[in-house]
N, C-alpha and C positions, 0 to 999 in steps of 0.2 A: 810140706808136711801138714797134712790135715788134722785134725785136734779129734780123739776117740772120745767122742761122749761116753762111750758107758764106762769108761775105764775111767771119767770125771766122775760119773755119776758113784761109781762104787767110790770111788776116793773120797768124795763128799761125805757119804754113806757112813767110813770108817770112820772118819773125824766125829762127825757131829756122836757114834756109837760111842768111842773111846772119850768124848767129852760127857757121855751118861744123859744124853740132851734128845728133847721126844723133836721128830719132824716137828710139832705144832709150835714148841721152841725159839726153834731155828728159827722158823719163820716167822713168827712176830719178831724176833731180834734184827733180821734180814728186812723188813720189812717187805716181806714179798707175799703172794697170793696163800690163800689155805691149800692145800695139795699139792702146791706146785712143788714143794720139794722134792713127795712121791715120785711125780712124775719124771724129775730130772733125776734124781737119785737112780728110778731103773730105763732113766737114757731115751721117754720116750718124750721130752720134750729137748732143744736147744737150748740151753742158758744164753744170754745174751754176758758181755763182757760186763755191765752193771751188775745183774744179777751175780756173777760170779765174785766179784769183788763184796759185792752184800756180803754175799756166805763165807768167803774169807774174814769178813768183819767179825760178825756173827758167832764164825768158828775159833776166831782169836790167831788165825793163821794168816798167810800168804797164798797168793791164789796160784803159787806155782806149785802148793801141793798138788790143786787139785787138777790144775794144765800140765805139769811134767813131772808129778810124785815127788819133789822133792820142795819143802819148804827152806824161807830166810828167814831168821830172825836175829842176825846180828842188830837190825833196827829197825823204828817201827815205820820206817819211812812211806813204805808203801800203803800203810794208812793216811797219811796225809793224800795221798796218789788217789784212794780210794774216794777220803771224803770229798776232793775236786770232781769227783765225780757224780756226787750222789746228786746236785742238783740242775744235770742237764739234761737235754731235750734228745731228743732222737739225734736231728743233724748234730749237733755238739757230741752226741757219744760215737757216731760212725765215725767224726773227725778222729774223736781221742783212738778210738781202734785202729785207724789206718795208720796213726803217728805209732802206737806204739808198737804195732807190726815191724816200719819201717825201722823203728830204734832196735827191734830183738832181734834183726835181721843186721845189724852194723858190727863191726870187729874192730873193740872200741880197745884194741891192746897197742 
């Protein structure tokens, strides 16, 4: 299953509106470029899996609003998930995506 950016990008879109929050916001919050939110917002850039965890920071949510519409917050754990995040490199974030691919992909029941 392929991942619909624009159907991210609007999701992104709703949160940051429903939070009352301008793109330029977000993005110093996210710590991400000036416009790039635009651009992911109408789908014409990729978000990388950092960027997306940014904007779940950012947004006060989980990044599975904005990958499969439906957020957790029974905790905030996937913030901690996040902040392991924020200080890798390229190769250490493609590691972290291929792991976590493989764990969404496991039927841990």
């Amino acid at each position: 299953m392929k991942p619909d950016y624009k159907l991210i990008g609007k999701r992104i879109a709703k949160r940051r509106k429903y939070l009352g929050l301008t793109q330029a916001q977000v993005e110093e919050a996210a710590d991400i470029g000036d416009k790039y939110l635009s651009v992911i917002e109408r789908s014409k850039s990729i978000p990388s899996l950092e960027v997306i965890m940014r904007l779940a920071l950012a947004l006060d949510t989980t990044p599975d609003e904005f990958l499969v519409g439906a957020a957790q917050y029974e905790n905030d754990e996937w913030k901690n998930v996040a902040e392991l995040l924020r200080p890798m490199d390229e190769k250490h974030l493609a590691l972290a995506k291929s792991l976590l691919t493989w764990l969404s992909e496991q039927d841990l029941k």
